[in-house]
N, C-alpha and C positions, 0 to 999 in steps of 0.2 A: 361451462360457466358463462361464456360472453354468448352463445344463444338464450338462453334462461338469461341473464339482463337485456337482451334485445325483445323477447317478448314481454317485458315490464318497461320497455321505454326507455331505458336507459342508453346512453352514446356508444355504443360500441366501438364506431368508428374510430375516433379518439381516445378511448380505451389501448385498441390496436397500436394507433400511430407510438401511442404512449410504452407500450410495452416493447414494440420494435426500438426503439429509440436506447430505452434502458439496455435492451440483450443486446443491441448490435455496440453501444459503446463497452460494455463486460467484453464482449468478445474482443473488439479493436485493443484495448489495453492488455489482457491477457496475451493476446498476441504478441502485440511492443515489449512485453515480460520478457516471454519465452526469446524473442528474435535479437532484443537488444543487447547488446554485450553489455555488461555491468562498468566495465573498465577496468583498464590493466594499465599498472605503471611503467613509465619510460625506462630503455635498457639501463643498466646502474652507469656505465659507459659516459652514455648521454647524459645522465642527468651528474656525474660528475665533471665532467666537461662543462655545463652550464653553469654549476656549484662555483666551478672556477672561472670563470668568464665574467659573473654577476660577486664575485667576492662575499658569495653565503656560505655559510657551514657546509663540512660533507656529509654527502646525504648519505643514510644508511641504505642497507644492501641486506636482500629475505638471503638467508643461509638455505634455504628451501631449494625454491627457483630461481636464485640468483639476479630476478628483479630491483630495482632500488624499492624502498616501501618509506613513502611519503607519509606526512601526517594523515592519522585515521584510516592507513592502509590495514589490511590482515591478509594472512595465507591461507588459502583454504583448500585443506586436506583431500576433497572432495574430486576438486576443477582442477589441482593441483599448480596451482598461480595466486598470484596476489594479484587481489580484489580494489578498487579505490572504493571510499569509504562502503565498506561491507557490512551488510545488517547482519545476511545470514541466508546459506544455501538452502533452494526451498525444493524441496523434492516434488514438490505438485508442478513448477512449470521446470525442473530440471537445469535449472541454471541459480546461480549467485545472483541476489540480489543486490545493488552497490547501486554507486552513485548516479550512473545513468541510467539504470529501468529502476529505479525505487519509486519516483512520480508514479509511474504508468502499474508495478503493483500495489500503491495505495489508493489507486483509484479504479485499479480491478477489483477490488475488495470494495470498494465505496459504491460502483456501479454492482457489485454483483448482489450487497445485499439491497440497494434497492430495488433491483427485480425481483429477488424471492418477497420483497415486502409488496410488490405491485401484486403478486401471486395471491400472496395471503389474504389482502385486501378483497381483490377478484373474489376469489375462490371461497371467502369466509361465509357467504349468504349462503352458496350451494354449499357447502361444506354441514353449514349448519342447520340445513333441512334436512341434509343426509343422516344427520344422528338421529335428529329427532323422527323423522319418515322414515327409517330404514327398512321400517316394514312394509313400505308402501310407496315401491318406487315409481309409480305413475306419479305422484305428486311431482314429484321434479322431473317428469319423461326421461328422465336415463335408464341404461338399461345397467346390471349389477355393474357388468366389466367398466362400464364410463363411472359410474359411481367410486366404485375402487379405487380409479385412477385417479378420480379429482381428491379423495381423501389422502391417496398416497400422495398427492402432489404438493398439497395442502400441511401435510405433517412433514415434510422434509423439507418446505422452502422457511418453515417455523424454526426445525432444527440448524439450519444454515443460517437465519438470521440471528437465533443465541449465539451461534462461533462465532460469526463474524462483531457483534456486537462486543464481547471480548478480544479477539485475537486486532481486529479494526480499533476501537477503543485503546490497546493497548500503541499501538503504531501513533496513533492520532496525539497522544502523550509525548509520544517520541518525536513526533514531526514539531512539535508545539514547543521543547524544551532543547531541539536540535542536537540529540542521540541515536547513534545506531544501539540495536539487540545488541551489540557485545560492546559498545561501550557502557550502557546502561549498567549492567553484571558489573565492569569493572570500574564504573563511579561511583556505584553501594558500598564497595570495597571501600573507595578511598576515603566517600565519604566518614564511613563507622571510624576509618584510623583516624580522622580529622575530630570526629567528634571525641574520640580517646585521648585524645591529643589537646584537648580544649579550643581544637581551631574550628576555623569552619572553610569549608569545602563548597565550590563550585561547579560547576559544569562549562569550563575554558568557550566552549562553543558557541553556549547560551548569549544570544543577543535580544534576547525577548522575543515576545510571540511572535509577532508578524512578521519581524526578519525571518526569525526561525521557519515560518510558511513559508515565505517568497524563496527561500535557500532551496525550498522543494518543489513547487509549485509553479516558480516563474514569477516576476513582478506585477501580479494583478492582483486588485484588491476585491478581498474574500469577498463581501457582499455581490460582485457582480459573477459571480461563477465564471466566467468565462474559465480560469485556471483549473475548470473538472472536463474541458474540454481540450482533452490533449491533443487530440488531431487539427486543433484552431489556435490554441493557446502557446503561448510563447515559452519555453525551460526555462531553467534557473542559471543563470550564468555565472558562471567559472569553471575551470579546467579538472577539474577531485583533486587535485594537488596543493593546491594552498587555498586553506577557507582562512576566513577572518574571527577572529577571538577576542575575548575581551582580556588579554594579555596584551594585545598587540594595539587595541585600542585603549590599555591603560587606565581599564575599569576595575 
């Protein structure tokens, strides 16, 4: 495809730098996925020690792994340990997602589908001479085998952009109203009892959008992206042990 736009004049160059830029940040995140540990809670020991030292409630103790499990902790069957705030084990990078690589896979999925969309883009012109020429592949000087390839490439960076457009989309919701995958399940719950109940029901978490970004992202403000640059960009600060709720800020 970027030979056939360089013979039409178009910037290849830039093209290039553009698409290296997209796959190498997909890859940097996925990596920080895979490498990061999600986070594990302090021995129950420890954290009962400090319980007692700071004059707070005791903390509860996983019957599992014997871990203490802080608020928004879970145990996961899988890893067999408790996770701090845990969305949900992902069998594609092979580790628990939680509190400290969840940035890095929401922005592996945010970088990955805008490379297949860089793809799409690219590849739509060739793509779409190839159906219509396919009888007549001089028109676009490829030979069948590159043809093939740019259609195959072409139909499955389209299929990767529907997932992730859902599976992305759904996260995006989640980052935006400050829930993990399993609390989301178990705040549908609460909420229907609350509505059976004639109450209404919140999401203890929810501090509004933007907090709810920064809690993920880092304290930079959306319009300037820099917080899609995680190898530049500054975390979210605090410990996965105690976040802030609007209980505790009396809303």
């Amino acid at each position: 495809a970027v030979p056939i736009m360089d013979d039409k004049g178009l910037p290849t160059g830039g093209l290039t730098l553009l698409g290296l830029f997209l796959v190498s940040n997909a890859l940097y995140n996925y990596a920080r996925t895979i490498c990061t540990a999600p986070g594990s809670p302090p021995e129950y020991t420890e954290a009962l020690e400090a319980a007692v030292e700071g004059d707070t409630p005791k903390p509860r103790k996983c019957l599992k792994c014997g871990l203490s499990k802080p608020q928004r902790t879970h145990h996961c069957s899988v890893c067999r340990k408790c996770v701090l705030k845990m969305d949900h084990h992902c069998p594609w990078v092979n580790t628990c997602v939680g509190y400290k690589n969840y940035r890095y896979f929401c922005l592996f999925m945010f970088f990955l589908a805008l490379s297949c969309l860089f793809i799409v883009f690219t590849f739509g012109y060739s793509f779409g001479m190839s159906i219509l020429y396919r009888r007549r592949g001089k028109r676009l000087g490829l030979s069948p085998g590159a043809r093939q390839c740019l259609m195959t490439s072409f139909l499955v960076c389209c299929s990767i952009v529907l997932a992730l457009c859902m599976l992305g989309g759904f996260h995006l919701y989640l980052v935006l109203t400050n829930q993990t995958t399993i609390e989301f399940q178990t705040n549908m719950v609460r909420r229907r009892e609350a509505k059976r109940n004639g109450e209404f029901y919140r999401n203890p978490y929810d501090l509004g959008r933007t907090r709810n970004f920064r809690s993920v992202f880092g304290p930079h403000p959306f319009w300037r992206f820099k917080w899609a640059l995680s190898w530049l960009a500054e975390g979210p600060s605090g410990d996965g042990i105690e976040f802030p709720s609007i209980r505790a800020r009396g809303l």
